[in-house]
C-alpha positions as CSV (number, residue, x, y, z in Angstrom):
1,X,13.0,107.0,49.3
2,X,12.0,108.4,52.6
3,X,10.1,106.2,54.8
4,X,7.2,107.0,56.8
5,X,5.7,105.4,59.8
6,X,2.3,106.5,61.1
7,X,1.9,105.8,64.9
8,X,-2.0,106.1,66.0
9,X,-2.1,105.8,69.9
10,X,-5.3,105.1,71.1
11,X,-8.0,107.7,70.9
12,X,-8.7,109.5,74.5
13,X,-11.6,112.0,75.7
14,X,-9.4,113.1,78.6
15,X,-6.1,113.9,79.9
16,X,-4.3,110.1,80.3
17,X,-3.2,109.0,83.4
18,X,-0.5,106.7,84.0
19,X,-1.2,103.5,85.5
20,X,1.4,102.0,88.4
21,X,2.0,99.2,89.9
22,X,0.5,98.0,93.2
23,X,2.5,97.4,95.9
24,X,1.7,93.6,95.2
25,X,2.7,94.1,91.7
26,X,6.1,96.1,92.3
27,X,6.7,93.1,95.0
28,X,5.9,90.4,92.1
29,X,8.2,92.4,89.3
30,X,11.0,92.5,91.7
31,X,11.2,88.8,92.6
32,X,10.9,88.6,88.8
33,X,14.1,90.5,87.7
34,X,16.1,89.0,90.8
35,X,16.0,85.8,89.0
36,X,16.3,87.6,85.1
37,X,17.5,90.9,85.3
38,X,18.0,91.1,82.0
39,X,15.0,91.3,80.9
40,X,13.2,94.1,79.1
41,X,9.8,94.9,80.2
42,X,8.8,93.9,76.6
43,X,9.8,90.9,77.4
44,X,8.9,90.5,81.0
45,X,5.3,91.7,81.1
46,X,4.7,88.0,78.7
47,X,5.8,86.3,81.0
48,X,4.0,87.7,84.2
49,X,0.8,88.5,82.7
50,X,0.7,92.2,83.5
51,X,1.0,95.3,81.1
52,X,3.7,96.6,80.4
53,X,3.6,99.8,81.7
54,X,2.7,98.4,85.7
55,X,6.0,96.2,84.8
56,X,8.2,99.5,84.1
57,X,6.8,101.4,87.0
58,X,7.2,98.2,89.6
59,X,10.9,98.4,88.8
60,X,13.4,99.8,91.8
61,X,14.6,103.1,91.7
62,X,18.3,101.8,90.7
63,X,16.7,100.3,87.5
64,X,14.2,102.4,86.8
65,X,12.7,106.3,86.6
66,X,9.3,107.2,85.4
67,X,7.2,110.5,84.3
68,X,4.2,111.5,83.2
69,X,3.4,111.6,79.5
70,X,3.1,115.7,80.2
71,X,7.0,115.8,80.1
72,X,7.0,114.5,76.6
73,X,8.7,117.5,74.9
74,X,11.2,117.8,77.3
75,X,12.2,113.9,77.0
76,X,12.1,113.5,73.5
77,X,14.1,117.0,72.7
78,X,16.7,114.7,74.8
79,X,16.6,111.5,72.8
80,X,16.6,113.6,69.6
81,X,20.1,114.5,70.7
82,X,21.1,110.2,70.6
83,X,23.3,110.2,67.3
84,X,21.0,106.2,66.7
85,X,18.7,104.2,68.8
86,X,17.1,100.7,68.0
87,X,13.4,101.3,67.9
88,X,10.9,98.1,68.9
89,X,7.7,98.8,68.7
90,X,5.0,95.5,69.5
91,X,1.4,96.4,68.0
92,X,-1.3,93.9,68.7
93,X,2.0,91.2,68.8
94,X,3.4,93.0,65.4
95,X,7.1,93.5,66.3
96,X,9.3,95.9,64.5
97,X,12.9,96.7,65.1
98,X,15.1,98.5,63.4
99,X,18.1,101.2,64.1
100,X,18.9,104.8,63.0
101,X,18.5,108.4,63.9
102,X,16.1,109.9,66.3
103,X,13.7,112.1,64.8
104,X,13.5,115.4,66.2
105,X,10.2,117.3,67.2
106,X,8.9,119.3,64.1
107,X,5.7,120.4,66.3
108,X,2.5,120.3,64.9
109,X,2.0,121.9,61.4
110,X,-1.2,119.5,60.5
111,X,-5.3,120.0,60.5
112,X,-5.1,117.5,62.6
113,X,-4.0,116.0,66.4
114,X,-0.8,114.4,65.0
115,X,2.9,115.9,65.7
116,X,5.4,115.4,63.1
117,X,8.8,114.2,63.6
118,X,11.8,114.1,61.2
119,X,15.0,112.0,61.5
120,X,18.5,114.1,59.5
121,X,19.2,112.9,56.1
122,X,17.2,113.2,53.1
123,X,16.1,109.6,53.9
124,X,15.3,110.0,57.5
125,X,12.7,108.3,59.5
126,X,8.8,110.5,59.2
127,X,6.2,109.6,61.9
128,X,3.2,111.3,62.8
129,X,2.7,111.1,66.6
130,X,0.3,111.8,69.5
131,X,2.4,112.8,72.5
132,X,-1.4,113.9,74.2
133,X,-1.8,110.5,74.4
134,X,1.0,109.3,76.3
135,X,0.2,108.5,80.0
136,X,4.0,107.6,81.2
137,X,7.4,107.6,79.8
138,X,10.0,105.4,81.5
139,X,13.8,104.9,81.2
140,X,15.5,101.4,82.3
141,X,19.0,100.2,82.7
142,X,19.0,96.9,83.4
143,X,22.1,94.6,84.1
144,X,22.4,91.9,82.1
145,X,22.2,88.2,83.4
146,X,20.6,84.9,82.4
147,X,17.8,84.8,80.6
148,X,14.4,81.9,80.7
149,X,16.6,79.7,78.4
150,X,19.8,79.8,80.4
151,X,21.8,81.9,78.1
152,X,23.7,84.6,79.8
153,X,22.9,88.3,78.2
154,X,26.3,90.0,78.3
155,X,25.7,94.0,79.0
156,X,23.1,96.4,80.1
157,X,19.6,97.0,78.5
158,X,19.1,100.7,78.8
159,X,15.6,102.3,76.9
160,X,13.3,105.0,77.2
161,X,10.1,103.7,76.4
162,X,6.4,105.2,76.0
163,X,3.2,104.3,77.0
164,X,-0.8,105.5,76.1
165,X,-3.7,104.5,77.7
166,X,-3.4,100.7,76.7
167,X,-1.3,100.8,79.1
168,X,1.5,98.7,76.6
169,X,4.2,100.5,74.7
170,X,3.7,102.5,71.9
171,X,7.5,102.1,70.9
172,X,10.7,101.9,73.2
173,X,14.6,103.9,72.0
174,X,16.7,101.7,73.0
175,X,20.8,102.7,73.6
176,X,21.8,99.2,74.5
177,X,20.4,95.6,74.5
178,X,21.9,93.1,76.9
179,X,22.8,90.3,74.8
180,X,22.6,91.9,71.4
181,X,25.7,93.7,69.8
182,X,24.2,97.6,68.9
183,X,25.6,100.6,68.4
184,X,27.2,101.7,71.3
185,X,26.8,105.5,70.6
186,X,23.9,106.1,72.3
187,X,24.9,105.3,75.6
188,X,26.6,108.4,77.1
189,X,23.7,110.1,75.8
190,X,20.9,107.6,77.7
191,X,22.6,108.8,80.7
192,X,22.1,112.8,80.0
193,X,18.3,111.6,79.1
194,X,18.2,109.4,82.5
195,X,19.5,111.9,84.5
196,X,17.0,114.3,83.4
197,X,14.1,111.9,83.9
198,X,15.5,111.3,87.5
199,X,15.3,115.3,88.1
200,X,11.4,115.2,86.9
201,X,8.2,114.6,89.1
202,X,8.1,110.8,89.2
203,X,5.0,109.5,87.8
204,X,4.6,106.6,90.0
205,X,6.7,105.6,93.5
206,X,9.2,103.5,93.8
């Protein structure tokens, strides 16, 4: 049975823009990962009481790239090319995860302002998307280290993860998960994606 997920960012009446982090903010996020470094900015922004997206763009350049939602063709025609990801997605504190292909770009073929995309297989992943409503798109790799509760996260966290207007994450594709044991695939991939990212107009300084 194929399964189909319907992702409705929030409605905009203009062109998002990304939001970034102060100066103050980058300066707070920092001092954050120096003491847990392993922790994804799903994770983090809990804990530090901002959005998400001002945590992802306060990260240092090592950790971190960032562009504007306008290069959303370009980076997801990348991720298509991850043979699996493990996909989170947090709505209104409604977590899903769950691993497989990355569906690839079928363009828009609807009456309406959703973009359909289509994982391979007869039983591949359909979503509906709205990549007009996407203010920023970042990637992370992330060392791993101890977390809140002690615990040492063994690995690297490395994700691509997009943001709308809410300035939270619609869903993150993540290669590798410090501390969890995924499918290890992905990874030489995330690096072609990150690279190309890294060649893009940043969307925020760093």
């Amino acid at each position: 049975m194929i399964t189909t997920a319907l992702i409705a960012l929030a409605t905009a009446t203009a062109a998002p823009q990304a939001t970034c982090a102060t100066p103050e903010q980058a300066a707070a996020v920092r001092s954050f990962y120096t003491a847990l470094p392993s922790a994804p900015p799903l994770v983090a922004r809990r804990h530090m009481n901002l959005a998400e997206e001002v945590v992802s763009s306060g990260l240092p350049a090592e950790y971190a790239t960032g562009v504007s939602g306008a290069h959303f063709k370009a980076v997801w025609d990348s991720v298509a090319e991850w043979p699996v990801a493990f996909f989170i997605m947090d709505q209104k504190g409604w977590i899903m995860k769950f691993e497989g292909p990355v569906p690839a770009l079928l363009g828009n073929k609807r009456n309406d302002a959703f973009t359909d995309v289509k994982a391979p297989g007869a039983n591949g992943l359909i979503s509906h998307i709205r990549p007009d409503l996407v203010t920023s798109i970042h990637a992370v790799e992330l060392p791993g280290g101890k977390g809140r509760d002690g615990k040492t996260r063994e690995g690297m966290t490395r994700a691509v993860i997009f943001y709308d207007a809410s300035q939270e994450s619609v869903f993150g594709l993540y290669a590798s998960l410090a501390g969890e044991d995924l499918n290890k695939a992905a990874i030489p991939v995330f690096e072609k994606t990150m690279a190309l990212m890294r060649a893009l107009p940043q969307v925020c300084g760093r």
